[in-house]
Wavefront OBJ file of the C-alpha trace (Angstrom):
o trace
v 7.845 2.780 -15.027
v 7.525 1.665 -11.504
v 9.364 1.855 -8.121
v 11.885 -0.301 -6.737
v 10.934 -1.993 -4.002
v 7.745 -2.022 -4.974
v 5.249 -4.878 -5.018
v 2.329 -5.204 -7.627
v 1.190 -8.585 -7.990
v 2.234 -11.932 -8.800
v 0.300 -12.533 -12.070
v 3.008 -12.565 -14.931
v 2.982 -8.895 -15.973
v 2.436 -7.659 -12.690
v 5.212 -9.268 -11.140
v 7.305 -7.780 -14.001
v 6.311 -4.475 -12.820
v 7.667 -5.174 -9.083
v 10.755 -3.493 -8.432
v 12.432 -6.301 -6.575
v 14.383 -8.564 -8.154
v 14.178 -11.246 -5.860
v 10.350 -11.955 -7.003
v 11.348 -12.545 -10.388
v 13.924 -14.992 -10.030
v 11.356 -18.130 -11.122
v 9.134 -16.434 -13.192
v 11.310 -15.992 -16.581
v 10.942 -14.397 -19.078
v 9.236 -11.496 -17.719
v 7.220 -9.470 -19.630
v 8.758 -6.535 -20.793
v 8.692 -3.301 -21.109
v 9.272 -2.089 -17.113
v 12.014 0.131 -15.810
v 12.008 0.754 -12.137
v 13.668 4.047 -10.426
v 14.417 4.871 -6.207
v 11.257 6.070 -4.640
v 10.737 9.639 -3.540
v 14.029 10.769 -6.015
v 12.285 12.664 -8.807
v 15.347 13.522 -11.002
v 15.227 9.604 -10.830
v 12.101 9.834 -12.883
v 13.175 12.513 -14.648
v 16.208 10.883 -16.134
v 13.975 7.545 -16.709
v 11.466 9.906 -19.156
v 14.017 11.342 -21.155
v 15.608 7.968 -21.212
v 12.994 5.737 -22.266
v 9.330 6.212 -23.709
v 7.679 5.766 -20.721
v 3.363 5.752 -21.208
v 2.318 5.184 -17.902
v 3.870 5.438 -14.197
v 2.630 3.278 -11.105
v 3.437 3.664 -7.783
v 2.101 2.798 -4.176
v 1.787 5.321 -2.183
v 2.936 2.960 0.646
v 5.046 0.322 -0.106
v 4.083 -2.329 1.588
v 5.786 -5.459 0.544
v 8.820 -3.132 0.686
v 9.264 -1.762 4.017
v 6.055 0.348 4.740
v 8.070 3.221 2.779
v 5.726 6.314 2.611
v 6.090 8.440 -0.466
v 6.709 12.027 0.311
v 4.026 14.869 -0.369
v 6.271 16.828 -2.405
v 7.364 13.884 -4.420
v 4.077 12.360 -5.422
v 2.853 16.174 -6.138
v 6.359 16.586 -8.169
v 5.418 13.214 -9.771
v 2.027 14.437 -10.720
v 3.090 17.871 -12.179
v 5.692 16.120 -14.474
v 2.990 13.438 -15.652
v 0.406 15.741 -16.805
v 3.323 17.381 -18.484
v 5.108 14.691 -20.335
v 1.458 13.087 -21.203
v 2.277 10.197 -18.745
v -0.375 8.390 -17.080
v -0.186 8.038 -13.652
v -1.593 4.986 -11.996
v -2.024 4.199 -8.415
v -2.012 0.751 -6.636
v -4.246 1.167 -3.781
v -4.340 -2.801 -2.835
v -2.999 -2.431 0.046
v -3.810 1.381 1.019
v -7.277 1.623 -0.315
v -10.757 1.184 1.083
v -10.177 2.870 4.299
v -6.862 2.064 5.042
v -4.804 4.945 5.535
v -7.688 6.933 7.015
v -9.512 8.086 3.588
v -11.165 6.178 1.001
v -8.482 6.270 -1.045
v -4.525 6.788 -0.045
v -4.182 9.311 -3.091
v -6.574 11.233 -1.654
v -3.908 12.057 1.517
v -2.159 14.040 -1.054
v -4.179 16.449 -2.616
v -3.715 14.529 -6.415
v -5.586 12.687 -9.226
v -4.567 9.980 -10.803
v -5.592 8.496 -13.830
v -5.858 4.636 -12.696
v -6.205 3.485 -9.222
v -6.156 -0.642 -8.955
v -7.722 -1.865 -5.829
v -8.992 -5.181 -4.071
v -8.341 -6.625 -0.703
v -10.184 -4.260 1.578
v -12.694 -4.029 -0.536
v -14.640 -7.210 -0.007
v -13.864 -7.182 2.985
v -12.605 -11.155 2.530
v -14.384 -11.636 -0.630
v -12.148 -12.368 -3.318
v -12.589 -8.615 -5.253
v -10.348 -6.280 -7.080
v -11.413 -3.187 -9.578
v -9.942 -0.811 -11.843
v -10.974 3.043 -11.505
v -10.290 4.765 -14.336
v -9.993 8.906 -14.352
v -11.261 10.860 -17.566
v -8.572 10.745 -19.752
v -8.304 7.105 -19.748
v -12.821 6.799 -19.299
v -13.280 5.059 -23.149
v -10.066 3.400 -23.585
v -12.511 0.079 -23.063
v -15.864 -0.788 -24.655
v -18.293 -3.356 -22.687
v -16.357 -6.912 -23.329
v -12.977 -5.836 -24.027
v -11.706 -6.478 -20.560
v -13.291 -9.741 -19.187
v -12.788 -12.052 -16.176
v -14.085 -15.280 -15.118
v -15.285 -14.493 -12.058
v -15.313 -10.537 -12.694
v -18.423 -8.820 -11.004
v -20.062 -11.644 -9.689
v -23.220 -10.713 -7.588
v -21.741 -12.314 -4.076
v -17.961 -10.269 -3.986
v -20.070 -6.943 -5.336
v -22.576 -6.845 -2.584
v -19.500 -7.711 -0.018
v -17.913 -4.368 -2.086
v -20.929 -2.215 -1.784
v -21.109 -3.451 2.134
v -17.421 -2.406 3.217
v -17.795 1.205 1.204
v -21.259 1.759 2.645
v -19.413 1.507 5.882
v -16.656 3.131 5.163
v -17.879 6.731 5.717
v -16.422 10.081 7.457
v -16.734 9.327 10.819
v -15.447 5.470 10.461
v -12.523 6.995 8.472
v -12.109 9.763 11.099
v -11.577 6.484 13.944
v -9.161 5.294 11.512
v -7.008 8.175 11.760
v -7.125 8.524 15.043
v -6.354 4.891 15.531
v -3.380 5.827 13.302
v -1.873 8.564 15.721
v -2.813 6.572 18.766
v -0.132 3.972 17.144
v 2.325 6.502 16.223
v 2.381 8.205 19.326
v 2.905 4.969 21.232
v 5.969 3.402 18.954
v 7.667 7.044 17.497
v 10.603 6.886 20.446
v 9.396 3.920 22.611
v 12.330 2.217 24.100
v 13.583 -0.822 21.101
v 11.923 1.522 18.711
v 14.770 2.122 15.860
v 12.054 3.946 13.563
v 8.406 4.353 12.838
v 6.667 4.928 9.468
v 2.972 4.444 8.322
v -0.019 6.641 7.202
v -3.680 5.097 9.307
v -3.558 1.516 10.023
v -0.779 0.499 8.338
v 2.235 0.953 10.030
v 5.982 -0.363 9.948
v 8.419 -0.615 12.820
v 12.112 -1.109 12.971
v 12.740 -2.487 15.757
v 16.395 -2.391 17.410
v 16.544 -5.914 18.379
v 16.365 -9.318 16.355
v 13.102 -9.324 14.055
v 12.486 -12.957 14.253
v 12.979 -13.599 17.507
v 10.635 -10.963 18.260
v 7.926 -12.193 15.584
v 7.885 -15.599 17.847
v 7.785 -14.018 21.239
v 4.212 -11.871 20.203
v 2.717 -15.070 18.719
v 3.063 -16.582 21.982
v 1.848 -13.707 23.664
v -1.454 -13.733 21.099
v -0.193 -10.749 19.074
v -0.153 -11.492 15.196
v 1.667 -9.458 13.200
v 3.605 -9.495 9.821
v 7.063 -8.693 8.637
v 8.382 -6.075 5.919
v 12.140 -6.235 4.857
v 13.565 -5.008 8.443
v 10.486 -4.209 10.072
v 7.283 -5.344 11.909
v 4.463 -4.384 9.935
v 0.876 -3.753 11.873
v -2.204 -4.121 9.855
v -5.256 -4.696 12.204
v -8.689 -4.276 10.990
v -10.405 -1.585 10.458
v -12.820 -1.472 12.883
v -10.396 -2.920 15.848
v -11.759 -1.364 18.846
v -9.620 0.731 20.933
v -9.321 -1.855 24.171
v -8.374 -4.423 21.699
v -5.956 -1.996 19.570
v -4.706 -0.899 23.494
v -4.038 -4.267 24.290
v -1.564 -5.430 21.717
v 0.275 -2.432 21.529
v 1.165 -2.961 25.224
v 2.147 -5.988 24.104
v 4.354 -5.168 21.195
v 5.919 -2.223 23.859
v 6.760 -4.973 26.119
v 8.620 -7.278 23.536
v 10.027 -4.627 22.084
v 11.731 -3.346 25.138
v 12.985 -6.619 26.674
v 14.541 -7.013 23.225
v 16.319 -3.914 22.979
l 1 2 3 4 5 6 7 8 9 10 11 12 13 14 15 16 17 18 19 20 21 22 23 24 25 26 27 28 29 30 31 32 33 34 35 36 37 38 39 40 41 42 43 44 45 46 47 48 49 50 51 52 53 54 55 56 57 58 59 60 61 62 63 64 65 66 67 68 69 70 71 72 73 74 75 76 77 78 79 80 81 82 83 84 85 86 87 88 89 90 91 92 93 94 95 96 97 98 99 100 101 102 103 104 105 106 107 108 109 110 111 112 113 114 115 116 117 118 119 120 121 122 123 124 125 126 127 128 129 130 131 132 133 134 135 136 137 138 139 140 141 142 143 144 145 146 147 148 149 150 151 152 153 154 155 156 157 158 159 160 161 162 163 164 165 166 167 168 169 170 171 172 173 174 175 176 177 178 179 180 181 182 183 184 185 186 187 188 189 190 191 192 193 194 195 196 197 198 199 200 201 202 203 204 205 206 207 208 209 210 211 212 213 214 215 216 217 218 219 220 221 222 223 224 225 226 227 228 229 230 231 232 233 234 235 236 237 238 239 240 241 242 243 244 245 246 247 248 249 250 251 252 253 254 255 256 257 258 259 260 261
């Protein structure tokens, strides 16, 4: 079971776990087996157990892809609670949240749970093509050495990129990271063409009350890059951005956004 609007992947099975139909639309047949509920609804899930055999639920904590929708505390603790007692496994995507991201290692770890899988890559090769599968104790022997291999898996160049970022990844980085984080939610939570802020660290998501596109264009030409999720302007600046630079583009962004309101 998985989320709608969520976004996993665009291998074959992964993009049959993404909760948004429009991804699938060239890719049939799916593989099957996926049933995808609202986010933060837990009688959702509810219904979808006693509905279906469901093994295994995955979620991002952040939907990225989907809107920069956060996941509420009480839901993902609610979710947790009702895995451990239906014998569910819970799985995590931290692609896009992981590795420093939302201001700890791990996005999960914003709300006090365990999972038993986390998936992550991105972030952590910090532009090496990486991505690794954490697996909690429950799940610890489900594979024997060959069972799961990859071409490319583990090659010495991406690992020693992997061990770089988390080396650097430690309190007080992550501690600039959140603080980086409130520094952009103060600045957009209210600011004039602001419809709506949402985000957790650096990765944030604002509606803005004027036209999207239009707005997209006018911070290319004033040097600002950012992307696009659904309805809203989605801000994912490195890690270790510094503050003037950070500064600088959100005056930028406040700018646009205002003579577009």
């Amino acid at each position: 079971m998985t989320l709608e609007n969520s976004f996993h992947g665009r291998t074959l099975t992964t993009l049959a776990a993404t909760g948004q139909d429009h991804f699938h639309e060239l890719f049939q047949p799916l593989t099957p087996g996926f049933v995808s509920v609202p986010a933060n609804d837990i009688e959702a899930v509810k219904k979808a157990v006693t509905d279906n055999k469901v093994c295994a639920v995955m979620i991002e904590l952040i939907q990225g892809e989907g809107g920069v929708n956060v996941l509420t505390n009480d839901y993902v603790k609610d979710l947790s609670e009702l895995c451990k007692k239906e014998d569910i496994l819970l799985l995590i995507d931290e692609v896009q949240t992981g590795n420093g991201r939302t201001g700890e290692l791990y996005c999960y770890m914003n709300y006090g749970i365990m999972p038993d899988v986390i998936t992550t890559a991105k972030g952590l090769g910090g532009g090496l093509p990486i991505g690794a599968c954490l697996l909690g104790e429950k799940v610890q022997d489900i594979f024997a050495p060959g069972d799961h291999g990859s071409t490319f898996g583990g090659n010495p160049i991406a690992c020693a990129g992997a061990l770089t970022v988390i080396g650097r990844l430690t309190p007080g980085f992550l501690s600039e990271v959140k603080a980086k984080g409130e520094y952009l939610k103060m600045s957009f939570t209210g600011a004039k063409g602001v419809e709506s802020f949402a985000g957790m660290g650096l990765m944030a998501g604002i509606r803005p009350t004027g036209d999207l596109a239009k707005i997209m264009n006018e911070l290319i030409g004033k040097g600002v890059l950012a992307l696009t999720a659904k309805d809203k302007l989605r801000l994912l600046p490195a890690l270790n951005i510094p503050f003037e630079d950070l500064k600088k583009a959100v005056e930028i962004i406040l700018s646009v956004l205002e003579e577009n309101a």
